[in-house]
C-alpha positions as CSV (number, residue, x, y, z in Angstrom):
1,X,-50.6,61.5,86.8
2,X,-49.4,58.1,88.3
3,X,-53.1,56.7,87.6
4,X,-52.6,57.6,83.9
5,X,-48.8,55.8,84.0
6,X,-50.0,52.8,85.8
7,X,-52.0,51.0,83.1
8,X,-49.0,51.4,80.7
9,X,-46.6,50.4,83.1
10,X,-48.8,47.1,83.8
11,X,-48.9,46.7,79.9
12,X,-45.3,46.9,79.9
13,X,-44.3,44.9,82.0
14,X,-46.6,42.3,80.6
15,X,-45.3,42.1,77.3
16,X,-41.7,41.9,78.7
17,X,-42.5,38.7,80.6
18,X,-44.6,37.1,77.4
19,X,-41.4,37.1,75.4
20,X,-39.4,33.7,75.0
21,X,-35.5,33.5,76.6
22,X,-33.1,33.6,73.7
23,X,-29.7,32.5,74.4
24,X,-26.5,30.9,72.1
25,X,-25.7,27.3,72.5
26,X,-21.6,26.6,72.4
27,X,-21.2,23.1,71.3
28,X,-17.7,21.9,72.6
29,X,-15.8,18.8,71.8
30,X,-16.0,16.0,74.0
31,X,-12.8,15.2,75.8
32,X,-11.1,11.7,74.8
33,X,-11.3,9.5,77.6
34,X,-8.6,9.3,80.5
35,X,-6.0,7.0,79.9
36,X,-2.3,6.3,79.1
37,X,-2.5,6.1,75.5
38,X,-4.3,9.4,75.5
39,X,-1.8,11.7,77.1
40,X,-2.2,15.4,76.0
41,X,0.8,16.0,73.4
42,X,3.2,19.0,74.6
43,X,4.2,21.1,71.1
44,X,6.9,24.2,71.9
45,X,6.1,26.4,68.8
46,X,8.7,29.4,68.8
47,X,6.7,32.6,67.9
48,X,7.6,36.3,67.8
49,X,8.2,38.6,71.6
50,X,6.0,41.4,71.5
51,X,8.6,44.5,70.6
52,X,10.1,43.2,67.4
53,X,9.9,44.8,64.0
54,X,8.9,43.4,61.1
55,X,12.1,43.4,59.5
56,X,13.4,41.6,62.6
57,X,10.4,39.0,62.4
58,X,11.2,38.1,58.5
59,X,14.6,37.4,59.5
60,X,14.2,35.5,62.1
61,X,10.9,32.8,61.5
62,X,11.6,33.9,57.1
63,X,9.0,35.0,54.8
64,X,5.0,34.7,55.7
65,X,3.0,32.2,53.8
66,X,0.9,35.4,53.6
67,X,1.1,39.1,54.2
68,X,-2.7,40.7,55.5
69,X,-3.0,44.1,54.5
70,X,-3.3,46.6,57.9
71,X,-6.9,47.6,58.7
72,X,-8.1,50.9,61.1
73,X,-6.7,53.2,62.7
74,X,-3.8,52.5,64.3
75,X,-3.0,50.3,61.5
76,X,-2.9,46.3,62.5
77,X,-1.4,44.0,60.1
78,X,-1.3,40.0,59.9
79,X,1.6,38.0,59.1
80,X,0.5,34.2,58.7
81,X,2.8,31.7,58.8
82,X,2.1,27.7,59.2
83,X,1.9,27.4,62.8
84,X,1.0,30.8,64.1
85,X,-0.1,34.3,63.3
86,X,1.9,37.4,64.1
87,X,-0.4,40.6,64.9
88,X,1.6,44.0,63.9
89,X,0.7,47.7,64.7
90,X,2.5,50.0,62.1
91,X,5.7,47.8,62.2
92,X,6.1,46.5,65.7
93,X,4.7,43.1,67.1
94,X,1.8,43.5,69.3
95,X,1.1,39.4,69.7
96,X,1.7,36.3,68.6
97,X,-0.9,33.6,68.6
98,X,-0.6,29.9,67.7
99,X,-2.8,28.0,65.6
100,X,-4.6,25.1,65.8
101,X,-5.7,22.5,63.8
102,X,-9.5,21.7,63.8
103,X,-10.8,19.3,66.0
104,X,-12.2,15.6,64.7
105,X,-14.5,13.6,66.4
């Protein structure tokens, strides 16, 4: 039986090593050079603690330049507001993540 398995095992293993690589290529900004005029910039942006409700959110940071509608199972809604986006499951906060504005070279 390993006489009849050999040759496709052989075959196999050929083909496997004819076929090209494929990877993804992640382009990344260049950094600006060092130097004291191009000191990072430090921005506190006050966001929503994990644990609060949504009624509790709205009053605090006001009303969300839009609402995103929940999606799945449990539900997970977005609140978006200029300089973040508040992640909700059913009505509590689950995180908080700021934006970014896009890079320019």
């Amino acid at each position: 039986m390993f006489r009849l398995l050999a040759p496709w095992g052989a075959l196999a293993l050929a083909l496997a090593a004819a076929q090209p690589a494929g990877a993804d290529v992640l382009q990344m900004p260049q950094e600006p050079p060092a130097g004291p005029e191009s000191e990072p910039t430090v921005v506190t942006v006050e966001m929503p603690a994990r644990g609060m409700t949504m009624d509790k959110v709205e009053e605090l940071f006001g009303a969300p330049i839009e609402k995103v509608p929940p999606v799945g199972e449990p539900p997970i809604s977005r609140w978006i507001y200029k300089d973040f986006v508040v992640y909700f499951e059913h009505k509590w906060v689950i995180d908080s993540v700021v934006t970014r504005a896009p890079v320019t070279p």
